[in-house]
N, C-alpha and C positions, 0 to 999 in steps of 0.2 A: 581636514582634507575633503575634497568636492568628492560628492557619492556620484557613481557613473554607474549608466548600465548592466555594466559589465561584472560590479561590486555587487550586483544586486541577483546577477545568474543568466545575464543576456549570454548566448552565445550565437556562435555563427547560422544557426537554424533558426533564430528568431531573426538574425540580421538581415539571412536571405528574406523572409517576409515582411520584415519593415519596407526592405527598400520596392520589394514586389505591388505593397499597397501603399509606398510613397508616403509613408508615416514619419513626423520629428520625435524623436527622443522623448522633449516636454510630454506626448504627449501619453506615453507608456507607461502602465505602475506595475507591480506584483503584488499579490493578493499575498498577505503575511499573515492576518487572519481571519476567523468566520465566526460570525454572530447571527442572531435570529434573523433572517433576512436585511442583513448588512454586512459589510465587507470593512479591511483596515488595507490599505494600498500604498506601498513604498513607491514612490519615485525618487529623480536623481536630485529631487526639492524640497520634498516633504512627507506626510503622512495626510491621508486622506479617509475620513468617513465616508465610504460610499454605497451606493443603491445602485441594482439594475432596474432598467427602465423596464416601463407597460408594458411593451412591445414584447422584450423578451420575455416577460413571463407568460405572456399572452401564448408567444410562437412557441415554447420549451415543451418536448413531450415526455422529456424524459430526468431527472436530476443529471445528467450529465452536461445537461444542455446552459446548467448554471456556474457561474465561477468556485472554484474551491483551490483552499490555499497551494499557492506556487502557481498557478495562473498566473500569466502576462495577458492584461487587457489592456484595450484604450478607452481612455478615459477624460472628462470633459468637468474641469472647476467649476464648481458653485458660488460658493462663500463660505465662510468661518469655516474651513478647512473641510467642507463638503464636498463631494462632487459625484458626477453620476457614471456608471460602469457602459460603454457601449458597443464593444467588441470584446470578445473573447479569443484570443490567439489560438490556432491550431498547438495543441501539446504535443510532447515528441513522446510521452510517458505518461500514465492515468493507473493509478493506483485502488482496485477497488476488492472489495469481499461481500461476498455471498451471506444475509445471517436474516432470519427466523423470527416474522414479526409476532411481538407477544400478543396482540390483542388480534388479530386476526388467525394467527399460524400460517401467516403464508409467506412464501422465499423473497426478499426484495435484495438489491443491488448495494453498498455503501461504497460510494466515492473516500477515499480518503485523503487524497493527494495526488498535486500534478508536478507533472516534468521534474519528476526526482530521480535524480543519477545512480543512487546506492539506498537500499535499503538496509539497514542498521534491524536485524531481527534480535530480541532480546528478551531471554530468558534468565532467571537466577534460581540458582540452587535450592530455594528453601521455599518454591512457591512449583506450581505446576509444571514442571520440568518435565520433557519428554522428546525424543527425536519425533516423533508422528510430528506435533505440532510445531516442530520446525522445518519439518516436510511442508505443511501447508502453507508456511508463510514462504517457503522457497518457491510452490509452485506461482500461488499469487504472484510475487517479485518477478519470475521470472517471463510468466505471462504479460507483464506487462512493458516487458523490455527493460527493465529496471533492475543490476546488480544485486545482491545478497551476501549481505556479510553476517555471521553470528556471534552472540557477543553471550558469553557464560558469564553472568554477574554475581557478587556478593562471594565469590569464591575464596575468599578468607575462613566460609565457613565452614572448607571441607579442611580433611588430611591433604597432606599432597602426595600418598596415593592416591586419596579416593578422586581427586581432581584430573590426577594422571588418568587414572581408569576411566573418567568420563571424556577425556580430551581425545585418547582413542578410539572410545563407541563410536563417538563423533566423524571423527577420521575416517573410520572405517565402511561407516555409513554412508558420510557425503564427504570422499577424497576432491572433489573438486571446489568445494566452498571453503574458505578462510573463518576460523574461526578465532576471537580475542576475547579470551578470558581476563574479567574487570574486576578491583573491588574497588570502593570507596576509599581504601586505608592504606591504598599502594600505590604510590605516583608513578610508578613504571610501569604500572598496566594501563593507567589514564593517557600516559604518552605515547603508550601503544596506539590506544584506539586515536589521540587527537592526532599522529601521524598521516592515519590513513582517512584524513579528512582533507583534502587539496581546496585553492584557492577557486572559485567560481564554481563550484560545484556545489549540489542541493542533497540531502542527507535525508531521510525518512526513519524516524526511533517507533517500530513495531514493536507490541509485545502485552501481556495481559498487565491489571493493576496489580500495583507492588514491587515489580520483576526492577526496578530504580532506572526507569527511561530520563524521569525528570532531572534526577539527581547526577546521574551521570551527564545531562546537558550542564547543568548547572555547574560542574565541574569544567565541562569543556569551555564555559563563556570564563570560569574563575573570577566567577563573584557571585554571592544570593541575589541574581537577579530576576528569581522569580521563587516563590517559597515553595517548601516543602511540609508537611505534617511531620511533627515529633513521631519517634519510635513510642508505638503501643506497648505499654508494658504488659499487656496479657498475652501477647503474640510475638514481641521484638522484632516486628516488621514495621518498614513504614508503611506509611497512610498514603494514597496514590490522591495526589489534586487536583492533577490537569484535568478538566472539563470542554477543554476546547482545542481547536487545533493552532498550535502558533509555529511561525517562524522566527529563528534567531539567528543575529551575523554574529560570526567569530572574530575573533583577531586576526587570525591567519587569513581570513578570508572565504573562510568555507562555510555554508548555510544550514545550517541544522532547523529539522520540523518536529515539534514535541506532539503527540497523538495522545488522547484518553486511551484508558486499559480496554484492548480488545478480549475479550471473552470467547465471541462466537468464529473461530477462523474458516469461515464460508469460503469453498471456493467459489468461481463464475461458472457458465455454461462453456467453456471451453475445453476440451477433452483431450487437446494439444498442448493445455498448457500442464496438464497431468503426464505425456511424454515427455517436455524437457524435464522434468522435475526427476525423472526414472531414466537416467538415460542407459543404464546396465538395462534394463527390462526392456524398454524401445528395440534398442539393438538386439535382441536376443528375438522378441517379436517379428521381425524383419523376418529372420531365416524360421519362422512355425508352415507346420504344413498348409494350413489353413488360413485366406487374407484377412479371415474374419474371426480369427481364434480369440476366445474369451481369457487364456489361460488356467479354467478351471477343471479341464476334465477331457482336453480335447489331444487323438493321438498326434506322438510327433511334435508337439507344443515342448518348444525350446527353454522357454520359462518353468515351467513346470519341471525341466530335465535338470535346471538351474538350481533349483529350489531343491531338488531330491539329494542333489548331492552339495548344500550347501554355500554354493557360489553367489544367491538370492537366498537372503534371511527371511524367515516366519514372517518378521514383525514385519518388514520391509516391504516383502509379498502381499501382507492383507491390508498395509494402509495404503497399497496402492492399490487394490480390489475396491477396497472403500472409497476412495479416493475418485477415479474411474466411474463407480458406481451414481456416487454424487453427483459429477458432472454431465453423463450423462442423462440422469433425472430432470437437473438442470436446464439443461437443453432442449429436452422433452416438453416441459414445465415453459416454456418461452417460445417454443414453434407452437405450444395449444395455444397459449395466449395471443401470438401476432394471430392465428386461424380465429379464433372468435373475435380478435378486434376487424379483419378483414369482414366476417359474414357479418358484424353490426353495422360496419360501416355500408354494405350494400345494402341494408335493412332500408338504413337511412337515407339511401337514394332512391329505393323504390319509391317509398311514405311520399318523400316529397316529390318524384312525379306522379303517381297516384292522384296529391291532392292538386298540382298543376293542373291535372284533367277535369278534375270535378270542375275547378274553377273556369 
């Protein structure tokens, strides 16, 4: 069957700006995956090796400014299945986290993905389990415009009390997120999750290494079409292999993106996307006395009246102090930095008239 557009995750908001900048089809790919300064680009013909050119690396001031997978570029044939990247589609969705570079200590940005419809968040029982850190990957997702589903895996390995008992926290915690509890060993909870995978749509598998992102795709395509490590007999975990970002098409038509194990769940500098993620606390913030109440100490503070009498949980309460806290830093942390790139940049204009005058 002829690959179209459309098979590949074109929708009607890329269509409006095809026809806006008068672009054909041919000449459209999606970035499926990312290599060291190289890219893998589906079109409705082929598979293509490709580079972005001089220019843009030249103009980029930022890594956003570069393609990463789920991007729609245009793109221009080479040879032996080369070709070179030279537009970047505006994205309707950008998928990014905050995390802590080791050799400097300092906060940087990580791009993970674009124009993804659902993000597939994904924990398993036997590895670092916690609500907090599905708080963070909700508020990311949701910051970015991009749905959030949770997916409890490996749950074969509880009772089915202690499953139950978690499926409630959960509940309890975040009544407005869907959650689909997975194992490996149960084709009815695989049909769960491959249900709520629709045709043209693009899928995002979050979650640290181990938690079975890979394994679980690998289920959903229903074939080893990309390998797994043997279970560790010292631990009876698997070995986590993806090292890169791929995309894969499904049968049904729905596009799933494999991720390496997240470790650090950084938020961004945005302090609103820590309100949709709260939205019991938001709304309670609305009616505090104060427009600028911290919730920690101040009279009259709605939140804090919450929390006494158990309507807002401890835990709930401080990973959104936490939470808040960060982000605000965040944001701290990147208005210092635009202000010192501002006064270098006027350095560098005086210097050069300066030496204009000498001369």
């Amino acid at each position: 069957m002829k690959t179209t557009l459309e098979n590949l995750g074109f929708n009607a908001f890329f269509e409006k700006i095809r026809n806006k900048l008068g672009l054909n089809q041919s000449s459209l790919a999606r970035v499926i995956s990312e290599h060291k300064e190289a890219y893998v680009l589906k079109s409705i013909d082929s598979e293509y090796f490709a580079r972005v050119t001089g220019k843009q690396i030249f103009t980029a001031s930022t890594r956003e400014d570069y393609p990463v997978v789920g991007d729609w570029v245009v793109f221009e044939k080479i040879d032996n299945g080369k070709a070179v990247i030279r537009k970047i589609l505006p994205r309707f969705s950008l998928l990014k986290r905050r995390f802590r570079d080791k050799n400097n200590q300092n906060s940087n940005t990580q791009v993970i993905a674009s124009n993804i419809d659902v993000a597939f968040i994904v924990q398993s029982v036997d590895r670092d389990y916690s609500l907090n850190r599905f708080e963070r990957y909700f508020a990311i997702a949701q910051n970015s415009h991009v749905k959030p589903i949770a997916i409890l895996n490996k749950v074969d390995l509880l009772e089915k009390s202690e499953l139950q008992d978690k499926i409630e926290q959960f509940k309890n915690r975040f009544p407005n997120i869907e959650l689909i509890a997975t194992s490996m060993i149960n084709y009815k909870n695989i049909c769960e999750l491959k249900n709520n995978i629709l045709e043209g749509k693009t899928y995002c598998f979050l979650g640290s290494s181990g938690v079975g992102k890979s394994s679980l795709i690998n289920k959903l395509i229903g074939d080893d079409f990309f390998k797994t490590n043997d279970i560790s007999l010292h631990s009876a975990r698997g070995k986590h292999t993806t090292t890169s970002r791929q995309m894969y098409f499904l049968e049904n038509g729905g596009i799933v993106v494999d991720n390496p194990g997240i470790r650090e769940v950084g938020i961004t500098n945005r302090t609103d996307e820590i309100s949709s993620s709260f939205v019991d606390i938001s709304d309670l913030s609305i009616r505090c006395k104060y427009p600028n109440c911290t919730h920690t100490h101040e009279p009259n503070c709605k939140v804090l009246e919450a929390k006494k009498v158990g309507v807002v949980g401890e835990e709930q309460y401080l990973n959104y102090l936490n939470l808040k806290k960060e982000a605000e830093h965040n944001e701290m942390s990147d208005f210092e930095k635009r202000r010192k790139d501002r006064q270098f940049g006027k350095f560098i204009k005086k210097a050069k008239e300066d030496l204009n005058e000498l001369m």
